[in-house]
C-alpha positions as CSV (number, residue, x, y, z in Angstrom):
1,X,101.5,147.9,142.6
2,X,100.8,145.0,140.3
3,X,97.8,144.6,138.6
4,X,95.2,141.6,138.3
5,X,94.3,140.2,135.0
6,X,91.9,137.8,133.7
7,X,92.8,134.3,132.6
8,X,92.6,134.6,128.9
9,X,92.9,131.1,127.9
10,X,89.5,130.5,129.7
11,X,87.9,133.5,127.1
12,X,89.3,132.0,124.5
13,X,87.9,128.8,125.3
14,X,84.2,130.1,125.3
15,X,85.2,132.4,121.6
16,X,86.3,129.6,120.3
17,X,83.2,127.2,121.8
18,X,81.0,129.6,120.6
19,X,82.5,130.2,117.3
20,X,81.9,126.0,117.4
21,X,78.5,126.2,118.2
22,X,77.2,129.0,115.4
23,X,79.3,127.0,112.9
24,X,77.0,124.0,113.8
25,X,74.1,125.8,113.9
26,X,74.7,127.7,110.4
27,X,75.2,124.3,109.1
28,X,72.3,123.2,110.5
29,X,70.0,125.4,109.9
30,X,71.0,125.8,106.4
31,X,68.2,124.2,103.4
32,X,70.6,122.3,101.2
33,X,68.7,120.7,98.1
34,X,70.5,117.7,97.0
35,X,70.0,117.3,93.2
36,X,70.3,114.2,91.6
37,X,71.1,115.5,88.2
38,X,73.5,114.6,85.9
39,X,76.5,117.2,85.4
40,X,78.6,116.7,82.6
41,X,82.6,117.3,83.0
42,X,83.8,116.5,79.7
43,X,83.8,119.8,77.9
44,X,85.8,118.5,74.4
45,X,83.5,116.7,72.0
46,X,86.5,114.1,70.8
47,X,90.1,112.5,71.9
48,X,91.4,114.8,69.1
49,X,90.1,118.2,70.9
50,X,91.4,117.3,73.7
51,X,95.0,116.3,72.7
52,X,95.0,119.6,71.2
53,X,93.9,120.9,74.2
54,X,97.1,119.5,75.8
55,X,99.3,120.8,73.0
56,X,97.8,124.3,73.5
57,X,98.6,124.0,77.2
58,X,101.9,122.5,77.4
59,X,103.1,125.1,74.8
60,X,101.6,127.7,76.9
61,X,103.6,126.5,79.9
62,X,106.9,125.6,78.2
63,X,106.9,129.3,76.3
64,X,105.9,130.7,79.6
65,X,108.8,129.1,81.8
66,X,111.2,129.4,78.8
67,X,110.5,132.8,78.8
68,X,111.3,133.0,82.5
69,X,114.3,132.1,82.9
70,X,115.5,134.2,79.3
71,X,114.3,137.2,82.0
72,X,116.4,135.4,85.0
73,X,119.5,135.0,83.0
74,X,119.4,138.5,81.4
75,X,118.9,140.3,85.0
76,X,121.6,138.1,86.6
77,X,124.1,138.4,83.0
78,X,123.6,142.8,83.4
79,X,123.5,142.6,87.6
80,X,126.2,140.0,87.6
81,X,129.7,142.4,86.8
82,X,132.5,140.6,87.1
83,X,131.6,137.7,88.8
84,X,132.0,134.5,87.0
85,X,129.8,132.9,89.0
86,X,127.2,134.6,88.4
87,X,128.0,134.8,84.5
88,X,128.3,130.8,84.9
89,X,124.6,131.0,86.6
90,X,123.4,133.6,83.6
91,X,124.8,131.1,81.0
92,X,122.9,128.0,82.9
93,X,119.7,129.9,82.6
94,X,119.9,130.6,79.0
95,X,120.6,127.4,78.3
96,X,117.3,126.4,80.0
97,X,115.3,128.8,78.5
98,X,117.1,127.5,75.2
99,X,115.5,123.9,76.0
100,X,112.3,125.4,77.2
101,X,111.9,126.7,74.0
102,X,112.9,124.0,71.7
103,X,110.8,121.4,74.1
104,X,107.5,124.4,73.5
105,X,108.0,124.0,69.5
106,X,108.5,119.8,69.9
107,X,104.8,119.9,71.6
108,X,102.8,119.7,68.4
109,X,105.1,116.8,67.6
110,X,104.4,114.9,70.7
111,X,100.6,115.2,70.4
112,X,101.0,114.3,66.8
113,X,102.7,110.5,68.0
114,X,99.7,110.5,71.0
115,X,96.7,111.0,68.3
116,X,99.0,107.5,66.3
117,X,99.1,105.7,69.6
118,X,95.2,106.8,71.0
119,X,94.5,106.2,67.0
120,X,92.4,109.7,67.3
């Protein structure tokens, strides 16, 4: 005994036609005020606030990824045993972090030479 079904790409047709339709109507329907006002971005009051902004930032990111791979090379130098390749790997990440960290204590230095180029 087999058993008719209903064509289902035809149902979904009409849900998704009529998911269509009350999207329109929604949009439609909907009382957007336009305002002509002007929004201010620019949060930092000088060039100087935001450079430091972008120190803050980019020490917060380089700390945060040096930190990272310190955690990636310490689980892979205790789960690693034996396995030089994996030592190799462990030794590769600490070196990273190593140069994460140096590049997160040079940032104050590279804002420094952007305030003498902007002249800030």
């Amino acid at each position: 005994m087999r058993l008719t079904r209903t064509p289902r790409p035809r149902y979904r047709r009409r849900r998704t036609l009529l998911l269509a339709e009350l999207v329109v109507l929604t949009l439609l329907t909907s009382r957007v005020n336009a305002h002509a006002d002007t929004v201010v971005l620019a949060l930092a009051a000088s060039v100087e606030e935001v450079l430091n902004n972008i120190r803050n930032w980019l020490m917060g990111i380089l700390a945060g990824l040096a930190t990272v791979f310190l955690t990636i090379g310490g689980v892979r130098r205790v789960f690693g045993g034996g396995d030089p390749g994996e030592q190799e790997k462990a030794k590769e990440a600490f070196k990273a972090a190593g140069i994460g960290y140096v590049l997160a204590a040079l940032a104050p230095l590279v804002v420094e030479v952007l305030k003498g180029i902007v002249g800030a």
